[in-house]
VOLODO-212148 format. One record per residue: y, z, x of N, C-alpha, C in turn. Coordinates in steps of 0.1 Angstrom, whole numbers, padded with zeros to 4 digits, always signed. Layout:
<nodes>
YZXYZXYZX;...
</nodes>
This chain:
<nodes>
+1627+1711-1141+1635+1715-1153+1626+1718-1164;+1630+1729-1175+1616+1732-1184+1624+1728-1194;+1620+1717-1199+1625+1712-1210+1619+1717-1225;+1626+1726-1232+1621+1736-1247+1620+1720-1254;+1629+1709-1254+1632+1701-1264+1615+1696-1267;+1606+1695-1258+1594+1685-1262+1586+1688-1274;+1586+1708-1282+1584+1709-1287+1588+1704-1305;+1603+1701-1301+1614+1696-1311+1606+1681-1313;+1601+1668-1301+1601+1657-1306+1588+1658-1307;+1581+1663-1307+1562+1665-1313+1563+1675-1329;+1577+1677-1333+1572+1682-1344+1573+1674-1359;+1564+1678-1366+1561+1667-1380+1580+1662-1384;+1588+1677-1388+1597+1666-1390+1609+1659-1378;+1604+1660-1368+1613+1648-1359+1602+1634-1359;+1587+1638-1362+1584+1622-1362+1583+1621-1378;+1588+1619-1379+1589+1616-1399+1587+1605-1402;+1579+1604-1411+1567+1588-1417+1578+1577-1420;+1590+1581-1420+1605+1573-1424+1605+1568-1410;+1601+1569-1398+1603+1563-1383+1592+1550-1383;+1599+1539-1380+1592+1529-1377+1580+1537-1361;+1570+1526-1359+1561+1529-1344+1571+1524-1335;+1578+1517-1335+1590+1509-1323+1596+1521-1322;+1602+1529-1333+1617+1540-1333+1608+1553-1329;+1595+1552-1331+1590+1562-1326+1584+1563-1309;+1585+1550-1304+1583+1551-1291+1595+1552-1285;+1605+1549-1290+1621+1551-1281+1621+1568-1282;+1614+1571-1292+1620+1590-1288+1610+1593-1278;+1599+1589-1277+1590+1595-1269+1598+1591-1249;+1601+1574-1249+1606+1570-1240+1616+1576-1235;+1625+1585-1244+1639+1590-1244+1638+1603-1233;+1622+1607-1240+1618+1622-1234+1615+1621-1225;+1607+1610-1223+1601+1607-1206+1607+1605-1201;+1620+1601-1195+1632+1595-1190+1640+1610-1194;+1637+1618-1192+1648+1634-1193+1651+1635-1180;+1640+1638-1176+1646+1642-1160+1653+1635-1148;+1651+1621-1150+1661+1610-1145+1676+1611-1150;+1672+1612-1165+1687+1612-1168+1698+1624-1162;+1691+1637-1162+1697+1644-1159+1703+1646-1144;+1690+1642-1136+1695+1642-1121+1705+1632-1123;+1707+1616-1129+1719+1610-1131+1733+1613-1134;+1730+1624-1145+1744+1632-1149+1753+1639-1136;+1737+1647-1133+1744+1656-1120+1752+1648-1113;+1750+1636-1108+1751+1629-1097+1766+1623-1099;+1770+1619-1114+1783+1622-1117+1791+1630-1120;+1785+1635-1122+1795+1651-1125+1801+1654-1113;+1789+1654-1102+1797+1659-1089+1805+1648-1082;+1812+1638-1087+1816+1627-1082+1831+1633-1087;+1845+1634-1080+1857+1639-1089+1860+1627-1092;+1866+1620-1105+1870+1611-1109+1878+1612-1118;+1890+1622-1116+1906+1621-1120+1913+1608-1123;+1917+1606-1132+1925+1592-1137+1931+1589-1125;+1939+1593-1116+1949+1593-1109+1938+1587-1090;+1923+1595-1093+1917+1595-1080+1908+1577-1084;+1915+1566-1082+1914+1558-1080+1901+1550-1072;+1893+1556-1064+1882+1558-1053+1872+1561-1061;+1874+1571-1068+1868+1580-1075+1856+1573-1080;+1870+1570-1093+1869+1563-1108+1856+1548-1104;+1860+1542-1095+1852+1534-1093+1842+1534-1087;+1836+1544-1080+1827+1549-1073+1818+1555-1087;+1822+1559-1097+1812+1565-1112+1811+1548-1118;+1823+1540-1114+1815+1526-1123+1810+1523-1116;+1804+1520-1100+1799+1514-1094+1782+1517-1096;+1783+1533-1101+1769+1537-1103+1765+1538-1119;+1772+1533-1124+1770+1530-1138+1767+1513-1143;+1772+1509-1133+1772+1495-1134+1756+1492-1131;+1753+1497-1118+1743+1492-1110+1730+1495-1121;+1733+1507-1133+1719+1510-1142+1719+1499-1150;+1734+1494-1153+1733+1486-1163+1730+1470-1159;+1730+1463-1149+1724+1452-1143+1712+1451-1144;+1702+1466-1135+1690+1467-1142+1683+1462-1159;+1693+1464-1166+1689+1464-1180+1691+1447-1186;+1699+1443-1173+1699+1428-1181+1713+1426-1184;+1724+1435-1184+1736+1434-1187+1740+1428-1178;+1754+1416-1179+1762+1412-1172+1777+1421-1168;+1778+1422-1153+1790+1437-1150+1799+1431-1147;+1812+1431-1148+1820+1430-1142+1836+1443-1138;+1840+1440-1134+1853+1452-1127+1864+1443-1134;+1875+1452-1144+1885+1445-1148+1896+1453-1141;+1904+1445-1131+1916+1448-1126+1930+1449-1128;+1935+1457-1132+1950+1463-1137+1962+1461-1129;+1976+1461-1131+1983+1454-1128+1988+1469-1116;+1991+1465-1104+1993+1477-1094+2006+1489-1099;+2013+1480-1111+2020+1491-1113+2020+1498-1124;+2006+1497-1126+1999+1511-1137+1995+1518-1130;+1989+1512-1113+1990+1528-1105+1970+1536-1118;+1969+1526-1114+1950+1530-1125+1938+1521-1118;+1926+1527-1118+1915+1517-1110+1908+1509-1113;+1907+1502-1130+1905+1495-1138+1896+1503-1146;+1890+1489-1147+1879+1495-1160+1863+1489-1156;+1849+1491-1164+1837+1485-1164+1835+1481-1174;+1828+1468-1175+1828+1460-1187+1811+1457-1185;+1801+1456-1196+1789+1453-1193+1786+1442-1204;+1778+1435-1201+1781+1425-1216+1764+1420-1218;+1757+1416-1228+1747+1410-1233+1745+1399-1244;+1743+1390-1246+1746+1382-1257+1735+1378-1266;+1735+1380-1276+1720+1375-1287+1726+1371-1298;+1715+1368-1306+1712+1363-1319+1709+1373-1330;+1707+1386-1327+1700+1397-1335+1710+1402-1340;+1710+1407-1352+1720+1418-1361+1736+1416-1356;+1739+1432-1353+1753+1431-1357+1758+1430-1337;+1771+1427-1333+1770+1431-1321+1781+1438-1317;+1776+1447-1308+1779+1464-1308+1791+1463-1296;+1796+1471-1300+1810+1476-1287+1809+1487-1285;+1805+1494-1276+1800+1509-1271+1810+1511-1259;+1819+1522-1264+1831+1531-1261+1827+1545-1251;+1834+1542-1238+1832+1554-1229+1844+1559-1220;+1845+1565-1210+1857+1562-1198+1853+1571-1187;+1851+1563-1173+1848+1565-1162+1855+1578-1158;+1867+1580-1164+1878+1594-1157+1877+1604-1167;+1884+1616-1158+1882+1628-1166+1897+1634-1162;+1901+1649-1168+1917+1650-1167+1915+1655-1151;+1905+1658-1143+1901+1665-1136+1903+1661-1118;+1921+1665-1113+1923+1652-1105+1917+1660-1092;+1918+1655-1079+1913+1661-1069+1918+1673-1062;+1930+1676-1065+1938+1685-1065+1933+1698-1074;+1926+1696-1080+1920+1708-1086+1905+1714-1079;+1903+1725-1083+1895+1733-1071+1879+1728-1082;+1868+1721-1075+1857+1711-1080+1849+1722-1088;+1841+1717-1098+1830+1727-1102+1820+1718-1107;+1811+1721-1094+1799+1711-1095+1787+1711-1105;+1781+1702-1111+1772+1707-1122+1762+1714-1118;+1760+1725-1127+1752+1737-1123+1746+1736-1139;+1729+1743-1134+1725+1743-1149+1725+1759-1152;+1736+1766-1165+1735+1781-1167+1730+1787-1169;+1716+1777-1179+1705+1784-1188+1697+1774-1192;+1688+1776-1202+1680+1764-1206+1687+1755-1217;+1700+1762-1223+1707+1754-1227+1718+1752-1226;+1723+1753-1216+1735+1750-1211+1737+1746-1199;+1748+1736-1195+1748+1729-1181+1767+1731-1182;+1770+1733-1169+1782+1734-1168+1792+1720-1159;+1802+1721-1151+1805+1709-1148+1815+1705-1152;+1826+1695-1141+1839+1689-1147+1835+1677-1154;+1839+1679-1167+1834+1663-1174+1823+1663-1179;+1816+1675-1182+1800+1675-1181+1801+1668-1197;+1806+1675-1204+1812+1665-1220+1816+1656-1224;+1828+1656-1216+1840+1646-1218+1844+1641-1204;+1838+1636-1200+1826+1623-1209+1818+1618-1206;+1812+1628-1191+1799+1619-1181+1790+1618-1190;+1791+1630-1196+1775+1634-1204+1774+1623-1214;+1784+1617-1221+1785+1604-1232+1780+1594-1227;+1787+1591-1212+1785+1581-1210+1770+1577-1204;+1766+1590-1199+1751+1588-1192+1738+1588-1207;+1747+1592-1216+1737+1591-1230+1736+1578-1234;+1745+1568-1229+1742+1558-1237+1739+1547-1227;+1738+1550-1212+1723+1546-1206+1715+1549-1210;+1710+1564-1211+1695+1569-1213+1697+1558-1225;+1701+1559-1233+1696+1552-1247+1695+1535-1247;+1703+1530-1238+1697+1516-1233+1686+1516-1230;+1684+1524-1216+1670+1525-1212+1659+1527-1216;+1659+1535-1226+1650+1534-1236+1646+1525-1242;+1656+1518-1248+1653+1507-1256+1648+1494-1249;+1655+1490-1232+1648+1480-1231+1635+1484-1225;+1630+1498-1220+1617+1499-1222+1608+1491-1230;+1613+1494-1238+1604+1489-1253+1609+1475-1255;+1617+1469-1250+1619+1452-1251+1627+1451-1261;+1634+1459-1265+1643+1461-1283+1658+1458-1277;+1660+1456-1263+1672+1449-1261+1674+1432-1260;+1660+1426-1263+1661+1415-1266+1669+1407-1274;+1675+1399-1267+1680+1388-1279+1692+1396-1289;+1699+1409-1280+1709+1416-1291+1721+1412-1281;+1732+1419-1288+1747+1414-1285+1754+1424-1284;+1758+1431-1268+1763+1440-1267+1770+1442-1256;+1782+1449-1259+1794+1449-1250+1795+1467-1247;+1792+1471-1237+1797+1488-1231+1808+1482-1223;+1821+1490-1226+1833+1492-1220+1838+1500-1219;+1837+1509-1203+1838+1521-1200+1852+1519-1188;+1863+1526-1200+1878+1524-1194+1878+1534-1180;+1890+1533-1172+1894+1537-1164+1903+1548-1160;+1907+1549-1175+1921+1558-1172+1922+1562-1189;+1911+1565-1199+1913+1571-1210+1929+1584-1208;+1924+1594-1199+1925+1606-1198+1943+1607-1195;+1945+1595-1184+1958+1594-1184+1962+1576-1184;+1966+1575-1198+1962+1554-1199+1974+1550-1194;+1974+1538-1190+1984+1526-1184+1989+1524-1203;+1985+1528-1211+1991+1524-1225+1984+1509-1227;+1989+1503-1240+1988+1489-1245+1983+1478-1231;+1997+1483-1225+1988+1468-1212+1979+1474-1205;+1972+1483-1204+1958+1489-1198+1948+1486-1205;+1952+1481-1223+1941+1475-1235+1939+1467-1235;+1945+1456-1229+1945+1442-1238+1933+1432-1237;+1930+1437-1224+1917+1431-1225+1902+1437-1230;+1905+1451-1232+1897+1457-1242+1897+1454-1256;+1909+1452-1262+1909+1453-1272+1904+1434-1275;+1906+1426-1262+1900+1411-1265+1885+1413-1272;+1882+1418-1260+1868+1420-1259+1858+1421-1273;+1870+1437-1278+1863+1442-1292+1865+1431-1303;+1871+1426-1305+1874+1417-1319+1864+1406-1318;+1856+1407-1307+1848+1396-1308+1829+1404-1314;+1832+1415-1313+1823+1421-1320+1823+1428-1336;+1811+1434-1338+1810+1435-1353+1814+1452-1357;+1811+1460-1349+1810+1473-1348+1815+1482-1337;+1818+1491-1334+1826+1499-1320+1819+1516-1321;+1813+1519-1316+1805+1535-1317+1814+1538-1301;+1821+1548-1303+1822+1556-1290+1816+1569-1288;+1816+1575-1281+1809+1586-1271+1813+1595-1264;+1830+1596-1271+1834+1613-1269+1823+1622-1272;+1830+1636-1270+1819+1645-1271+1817+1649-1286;+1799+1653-1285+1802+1652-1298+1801+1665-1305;+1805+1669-1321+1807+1683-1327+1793+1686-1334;+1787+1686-1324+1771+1689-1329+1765+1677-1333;+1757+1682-1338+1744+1669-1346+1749+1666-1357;+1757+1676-1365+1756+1673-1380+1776+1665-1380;+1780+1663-1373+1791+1657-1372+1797+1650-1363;+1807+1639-1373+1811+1620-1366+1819+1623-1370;+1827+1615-1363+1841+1609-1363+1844+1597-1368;+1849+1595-1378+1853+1589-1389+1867+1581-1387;+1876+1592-1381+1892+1591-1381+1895+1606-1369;+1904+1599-1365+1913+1608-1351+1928+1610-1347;+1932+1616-1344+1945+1614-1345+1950+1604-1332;+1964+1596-1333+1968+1592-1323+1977+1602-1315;+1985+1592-1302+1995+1601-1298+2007+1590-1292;+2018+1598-1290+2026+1590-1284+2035+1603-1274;+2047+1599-1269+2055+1607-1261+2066+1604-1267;+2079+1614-1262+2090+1613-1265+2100+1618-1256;+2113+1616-1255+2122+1626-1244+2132+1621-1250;+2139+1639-1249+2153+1642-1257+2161+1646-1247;+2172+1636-1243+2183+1639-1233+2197+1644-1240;+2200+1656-1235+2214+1662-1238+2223+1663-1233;+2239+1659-1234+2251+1657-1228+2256+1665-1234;+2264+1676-1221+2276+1685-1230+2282+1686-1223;+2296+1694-1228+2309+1696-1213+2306+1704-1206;+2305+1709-1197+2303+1711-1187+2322+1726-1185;+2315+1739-1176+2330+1744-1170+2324+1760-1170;+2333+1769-1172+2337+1784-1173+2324+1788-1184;+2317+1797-1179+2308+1803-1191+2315+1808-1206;+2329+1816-1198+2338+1820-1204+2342+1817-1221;+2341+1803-1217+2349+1793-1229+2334+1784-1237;+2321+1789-1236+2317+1783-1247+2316+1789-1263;+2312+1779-1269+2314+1785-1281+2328+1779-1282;+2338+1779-1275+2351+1776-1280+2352+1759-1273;+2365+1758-1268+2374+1747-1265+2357+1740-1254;+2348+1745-1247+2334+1737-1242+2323+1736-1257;+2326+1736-1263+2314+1742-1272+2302+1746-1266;+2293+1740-1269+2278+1750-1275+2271+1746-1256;+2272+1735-1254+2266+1736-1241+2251+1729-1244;+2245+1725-1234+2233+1712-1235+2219+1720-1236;+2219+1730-1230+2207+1742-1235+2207+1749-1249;+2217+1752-1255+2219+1757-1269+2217+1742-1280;+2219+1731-1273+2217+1722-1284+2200+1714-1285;+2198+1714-1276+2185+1710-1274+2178+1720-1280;+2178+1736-1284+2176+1748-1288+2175+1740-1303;+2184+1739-1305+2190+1737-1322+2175+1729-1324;+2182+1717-1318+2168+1707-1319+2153+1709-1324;+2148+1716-1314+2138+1720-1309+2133+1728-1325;+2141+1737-1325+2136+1747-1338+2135+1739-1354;+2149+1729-1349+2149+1718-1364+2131+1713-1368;+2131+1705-1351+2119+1699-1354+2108+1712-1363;+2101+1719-1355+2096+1730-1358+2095+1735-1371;+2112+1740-1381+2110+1744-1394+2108+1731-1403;+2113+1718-1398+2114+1706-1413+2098+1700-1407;+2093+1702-1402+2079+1694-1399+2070+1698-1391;+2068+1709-1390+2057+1716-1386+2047+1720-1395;+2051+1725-1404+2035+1724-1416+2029+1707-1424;+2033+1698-1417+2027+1686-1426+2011+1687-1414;+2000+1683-1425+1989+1678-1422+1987+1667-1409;+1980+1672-1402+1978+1661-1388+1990+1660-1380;+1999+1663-1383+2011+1664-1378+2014+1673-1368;+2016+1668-1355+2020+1679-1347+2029+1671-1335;+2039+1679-1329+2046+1674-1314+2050+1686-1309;+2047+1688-1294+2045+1699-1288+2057+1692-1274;+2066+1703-1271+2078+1701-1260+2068+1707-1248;+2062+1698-1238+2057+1698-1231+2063+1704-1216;+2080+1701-1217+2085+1707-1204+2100+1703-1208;+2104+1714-1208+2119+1718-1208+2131+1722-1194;+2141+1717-1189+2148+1721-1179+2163+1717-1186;+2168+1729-1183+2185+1724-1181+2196+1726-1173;+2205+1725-1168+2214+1734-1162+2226+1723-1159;+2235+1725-1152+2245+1714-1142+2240+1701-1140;+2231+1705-1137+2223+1687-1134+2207+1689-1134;+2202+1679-1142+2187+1676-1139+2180+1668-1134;+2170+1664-1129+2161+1652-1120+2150+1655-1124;+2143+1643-1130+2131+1641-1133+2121+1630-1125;+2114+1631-1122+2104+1625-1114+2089+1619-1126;+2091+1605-1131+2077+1604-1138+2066+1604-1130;+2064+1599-1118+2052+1594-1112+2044+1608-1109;+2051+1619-1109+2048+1631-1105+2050+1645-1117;+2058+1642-1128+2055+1647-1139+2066+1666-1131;+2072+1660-1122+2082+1672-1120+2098+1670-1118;+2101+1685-1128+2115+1683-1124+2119+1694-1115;+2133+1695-1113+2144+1702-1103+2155+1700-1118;+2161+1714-1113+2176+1719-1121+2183+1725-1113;+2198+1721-1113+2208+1731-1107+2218+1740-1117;+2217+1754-1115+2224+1755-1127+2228+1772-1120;+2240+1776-1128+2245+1789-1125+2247+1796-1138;+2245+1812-1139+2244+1819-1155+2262+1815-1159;+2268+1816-1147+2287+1814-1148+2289+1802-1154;+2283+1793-1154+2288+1778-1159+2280+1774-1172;+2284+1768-1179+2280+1760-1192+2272+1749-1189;+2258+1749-1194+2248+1734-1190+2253+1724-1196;+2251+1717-1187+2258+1702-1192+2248+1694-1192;+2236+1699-1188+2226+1685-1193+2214+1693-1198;+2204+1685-1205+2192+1693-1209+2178+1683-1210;+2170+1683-1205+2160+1673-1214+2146+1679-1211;+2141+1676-1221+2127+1681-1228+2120+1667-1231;+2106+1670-1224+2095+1655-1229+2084+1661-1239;+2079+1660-1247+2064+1657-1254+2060+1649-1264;+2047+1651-1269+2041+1642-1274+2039+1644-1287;+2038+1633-1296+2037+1635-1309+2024+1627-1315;+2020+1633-1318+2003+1635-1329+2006+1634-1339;+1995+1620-1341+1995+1619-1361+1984+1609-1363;+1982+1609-1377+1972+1603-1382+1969+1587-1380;+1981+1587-1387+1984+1570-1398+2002+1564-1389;+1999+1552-1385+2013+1549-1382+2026+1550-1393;+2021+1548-1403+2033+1553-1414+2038+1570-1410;+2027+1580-1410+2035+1594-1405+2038+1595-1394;+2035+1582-1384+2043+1585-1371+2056+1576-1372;+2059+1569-1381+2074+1565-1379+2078+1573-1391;+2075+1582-1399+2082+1590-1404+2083+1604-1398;+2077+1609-1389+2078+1617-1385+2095+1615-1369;+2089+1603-1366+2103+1598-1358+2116+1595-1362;+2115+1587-1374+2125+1588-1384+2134+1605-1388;+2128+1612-1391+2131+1626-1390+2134+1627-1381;+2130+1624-1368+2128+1636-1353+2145+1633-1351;+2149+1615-1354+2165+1611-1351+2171+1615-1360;+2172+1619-1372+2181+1626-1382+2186+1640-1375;+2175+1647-1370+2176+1660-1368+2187+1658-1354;+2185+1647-1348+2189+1648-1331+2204+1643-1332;+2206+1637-1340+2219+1633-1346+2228+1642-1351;+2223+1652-1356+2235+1662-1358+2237+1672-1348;+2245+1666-1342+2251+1672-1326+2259+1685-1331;+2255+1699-1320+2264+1709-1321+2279+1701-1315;+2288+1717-1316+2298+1704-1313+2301+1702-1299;+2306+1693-1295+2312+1686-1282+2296+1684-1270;+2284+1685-1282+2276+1679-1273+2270+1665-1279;+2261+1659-1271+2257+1643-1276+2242+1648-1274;+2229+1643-1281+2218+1639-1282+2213+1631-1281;+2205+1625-1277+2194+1615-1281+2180+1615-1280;+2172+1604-1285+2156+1608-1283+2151+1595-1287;+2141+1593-1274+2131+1581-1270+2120+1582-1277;+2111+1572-1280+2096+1576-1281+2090+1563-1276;+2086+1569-1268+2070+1555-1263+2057+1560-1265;+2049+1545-1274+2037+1547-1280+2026+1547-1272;+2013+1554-1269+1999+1557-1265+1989+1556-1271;+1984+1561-1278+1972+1554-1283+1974+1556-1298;+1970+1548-1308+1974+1542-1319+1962+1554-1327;+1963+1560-1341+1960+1567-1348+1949+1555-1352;+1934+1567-1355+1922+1557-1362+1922+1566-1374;+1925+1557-1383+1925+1559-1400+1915+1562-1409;+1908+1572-1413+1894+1573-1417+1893+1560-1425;+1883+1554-1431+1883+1545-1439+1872+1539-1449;+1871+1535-1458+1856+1532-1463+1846+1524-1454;+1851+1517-1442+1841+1507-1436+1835+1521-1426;+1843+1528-1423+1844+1540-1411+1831+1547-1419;+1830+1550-1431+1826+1561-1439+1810+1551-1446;+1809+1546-1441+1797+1536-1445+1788+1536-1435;+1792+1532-1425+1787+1534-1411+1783+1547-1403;+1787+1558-1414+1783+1573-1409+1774+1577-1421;+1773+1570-1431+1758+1566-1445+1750+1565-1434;+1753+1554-1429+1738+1550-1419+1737+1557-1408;+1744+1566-1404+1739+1574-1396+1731+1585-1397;+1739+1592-1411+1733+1600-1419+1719+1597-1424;+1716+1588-1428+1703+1581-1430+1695+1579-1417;+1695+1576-1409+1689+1581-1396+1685+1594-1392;+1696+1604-1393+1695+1615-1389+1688+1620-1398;+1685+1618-1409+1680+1625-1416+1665+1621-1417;+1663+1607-1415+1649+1602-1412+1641+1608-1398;+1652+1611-1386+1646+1617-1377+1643+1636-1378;+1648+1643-1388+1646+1651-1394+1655+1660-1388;+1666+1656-1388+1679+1667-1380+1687+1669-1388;+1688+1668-1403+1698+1669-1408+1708+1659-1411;+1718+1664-1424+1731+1652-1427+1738+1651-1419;+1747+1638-1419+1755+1638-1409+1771+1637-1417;+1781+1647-1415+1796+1649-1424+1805+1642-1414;+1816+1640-1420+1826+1633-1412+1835+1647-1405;+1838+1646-1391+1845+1658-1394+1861+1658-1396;+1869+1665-1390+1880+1669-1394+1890+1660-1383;+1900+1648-1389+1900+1640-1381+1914+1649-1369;+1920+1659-1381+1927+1671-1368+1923+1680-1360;+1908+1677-1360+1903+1687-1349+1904+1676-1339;+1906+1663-1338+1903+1654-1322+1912+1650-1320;+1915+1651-1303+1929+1644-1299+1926+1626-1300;+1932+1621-1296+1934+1605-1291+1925+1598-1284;+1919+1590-1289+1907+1583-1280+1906+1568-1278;+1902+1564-1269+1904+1546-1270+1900+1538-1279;+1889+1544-1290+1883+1540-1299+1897+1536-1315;+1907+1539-1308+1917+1538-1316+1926+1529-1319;+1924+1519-1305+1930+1507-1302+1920+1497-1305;+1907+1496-1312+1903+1489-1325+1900+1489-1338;+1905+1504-1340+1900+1507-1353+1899+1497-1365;+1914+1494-1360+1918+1482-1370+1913+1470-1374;+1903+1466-1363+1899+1454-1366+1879+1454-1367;+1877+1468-1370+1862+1466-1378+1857+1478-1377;+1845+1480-1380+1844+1499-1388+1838+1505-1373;+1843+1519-1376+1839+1531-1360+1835+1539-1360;+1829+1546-1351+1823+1558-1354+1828+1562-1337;+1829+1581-1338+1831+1584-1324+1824+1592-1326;+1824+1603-1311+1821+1615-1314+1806+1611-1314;+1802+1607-1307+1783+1605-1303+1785+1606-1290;+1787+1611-1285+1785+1615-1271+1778+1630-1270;+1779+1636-1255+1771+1650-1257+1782+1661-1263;+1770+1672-1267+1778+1681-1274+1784+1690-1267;+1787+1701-1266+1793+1712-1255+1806+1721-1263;+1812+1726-1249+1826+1734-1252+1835+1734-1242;+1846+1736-1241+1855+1744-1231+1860+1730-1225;+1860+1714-1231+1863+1702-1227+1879+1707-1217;+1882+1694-1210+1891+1699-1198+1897+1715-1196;+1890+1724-1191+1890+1733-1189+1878+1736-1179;+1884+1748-1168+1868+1748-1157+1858+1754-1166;+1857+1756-1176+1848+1765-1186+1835+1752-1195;+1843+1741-1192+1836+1731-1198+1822+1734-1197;+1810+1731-1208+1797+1731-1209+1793+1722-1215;+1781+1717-1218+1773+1710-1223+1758+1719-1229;+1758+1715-1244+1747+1716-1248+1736+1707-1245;+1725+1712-1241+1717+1707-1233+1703+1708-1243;+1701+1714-1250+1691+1714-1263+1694+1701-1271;+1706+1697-1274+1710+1686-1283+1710+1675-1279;+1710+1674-1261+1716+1662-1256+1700+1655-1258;+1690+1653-1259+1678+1643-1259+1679+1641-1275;+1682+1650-1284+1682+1647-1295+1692+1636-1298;+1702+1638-1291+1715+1626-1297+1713+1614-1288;+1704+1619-1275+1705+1601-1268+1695+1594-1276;+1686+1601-1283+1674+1596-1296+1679+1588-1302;+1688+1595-1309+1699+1592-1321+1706+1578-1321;+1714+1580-1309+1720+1570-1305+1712+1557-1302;+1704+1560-1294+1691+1545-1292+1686+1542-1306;+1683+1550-1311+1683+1545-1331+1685+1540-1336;+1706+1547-1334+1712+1543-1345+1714+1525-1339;+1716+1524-1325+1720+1511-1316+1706+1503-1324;+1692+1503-1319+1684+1493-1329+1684+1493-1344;+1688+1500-1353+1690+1496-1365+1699+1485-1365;+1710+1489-1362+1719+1482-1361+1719+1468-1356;+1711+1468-1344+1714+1451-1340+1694+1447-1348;+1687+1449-1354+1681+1444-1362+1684+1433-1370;
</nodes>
């Protein structure tokens, strides 16, 4: 592989007189260790590990574990309850005395189940690598090996205190009881960096949005097409209509705010299938729908705008056209991370890094440009950063890429920012 990057870490400002000799051997170790890491990447990328592909999922922690043992970490497999129907999780653990102790955020799966046609990592240019997951999230998670490895290179994982927990089912989660022992885990640490993908060099994640689900079931009378509007009224497809548009004009322009109707069916009768995410409808243009229901998900910042945004969602569903009935569920997924001053301190010191290795500020970015991440089920309980993982485009999509110029720069980064920190 011809790596352009060597020029980047032999020049005056990537070694900058602001680099300790220790923080200057981790970049050199980082560089020497390229070509392992990458034949590593490949090696999962071409592994399918769809939330749902069970085999998979554990076959990528089996080979992630095995680097981490190497390093001195203690591994273990956390096992989930059979009817979350998920393959657990990887837990790596180390215990010290030094600085602060770190909780480093990843997830073995991708949306990518085996039922989809494979696209094996391919490299398209000198800067780009293609691949399912090549972003989100092999590439993260293989960066923050390379960046262990580095460090215990150099013996700088001595005596520090750190927890990597790389979930099972980010992509499609068991919810709350798929956390609980993640989220044990974290509160016994000081700090949580995750490893989504990241928006370049000059941007962290600060704050993200959460998400949750919802489903709106409609009852109406049922008969003669003839007679709606009148003595049938409006019928279970016209009212879920109403609905639908309510939502749309009273709450569609608020900030962060968004819920998208994911799948819609109505007619005579409906059948839904969760485990399988399909329905069936029986319905004739002659007859009036008698039933309707619609599922999606609702996006938001701060749990205050997601129970006001629900609060609204039942006002609107309550005013029934006539002679039909409404209602609407919501079950919670992953919990909104709130930007915050502890959040916004912690990206000071990043920025101060990055800037000592001579790459530039680091900005918070935009917490509505990122969907929902696990890093969100501890926000609450001590300061985070995400979005250090590898950079790229086209995330779940066969189009996915990775920037491959940036990725030794950010596994740098990251081994960095990780020794400052437990200093």
């Amino acid at each position: 592989m011809n790596y352009l990057y060597v020029l980047l870490l032999l020049s005056p400002a990537v070694l900058a007189q602001s680099l300790t000799k220790p923080e200057k051997a981790v970049l050199a170790t980082v560089q020497k260790q390229m070509p392992e890491t990458e034949a590593f990447l490949e090696k999962v990328v071409n592994i399918n590990s769809g939330s749902l592909n069970k085999e998979g999922v554990r076959t990528v922690g089996k080979l992630m574990s095995d680097e981490l043992d190497k390093l001195g970490f203690k591994t273990e497999w956390i096992t989930l309850p059979d009817s979350l129907n998920r393959a657990g999780h990887l837990v790596a653990t180390r215990q010290g005395k030094k600085g602060k102790k770190l909780f480093l955020i990843g997830h073995l799966d991708t949306v990518f189940e085996k039922s989809l046609p494979m696209e094996p990592f391919t490299r398209v240019n000198d800067s780009t690598a293609a691949g399912q997951g090549v972003n989100d999230i092999k590439g993260g998670d293989v960066l923050v090996i390379a960046a262990l490895k580095a460090l215990h290179a150099q013996k700088l994982l001595d005596d520090t205190s750190i927890t990597v927990y790389f979930t099972g089912d980010e992509e499609s989660g068991g919810g709350a009881a798929s956390r609980i022992d993640f989220v044990d885990r974290a509160r016994k640490c000081d700090v949580a960096l995750a490893f989504e993908t990241a928006q370049g060099l000059h941007s962290v994640t600060t704050g993200r949005r959460g998400s949750s689900s919802w489903t709106l079931n409609v009852k109406a009378r049922t008969g003669h097409s003839s007679r709606i509007f009148s003595d049938l009224g409006y019928g279970a497809i016209y009212e879920a209509v109403r609905i639908l548009n309510e939502f749309r004009r009273t709450l569609g322009q608020e900030q962060y705010l968004t819920f998208n109707p994911g799948l819609i069916v109505g007619g005579s009768e409906v059948h839904y299938d969760d485990k399988t995410a399909k329905a069936e409808t029986i319905g004739k243009t002659n007859i009036v729908a008698g039933t309707a229901l619609v599922k999606g998900d609702l996006r938001f910042l701060t749990e205050a705008q997601k129970e006001s945004a629900r609060s609204r969602m039942r006002e609107i569903v309550e005013k029934n056209l006539p002679l039909t009935k409404a209602t609407i569920s919501f079950s919670d997924g992953i919990p909104g991370m709130e930007p915050s001053a502890a959040n916004d301190e912690l990206r000071k010191q990043l920025d101060k890094l990055s800037q000592d290795m001579g790459l530039g500020p680091v900005q918070a970015g935009d917490p509505g440009s990122r969907g929902a991440g696990d890093v969100s089920f501890v926000a609450q309980y001590m300061p985070c950063l995400d979005g250090l993982g590898a950079s790229g485009k086209g995330a779940h999509s066969i189009e996915e890429t990775m920037n491959t110029k940036e990725y030794p720069l950010l596994i740098q980064r990251a081994a960095l920012f990780m020794y400052r920190l437990t200093r």
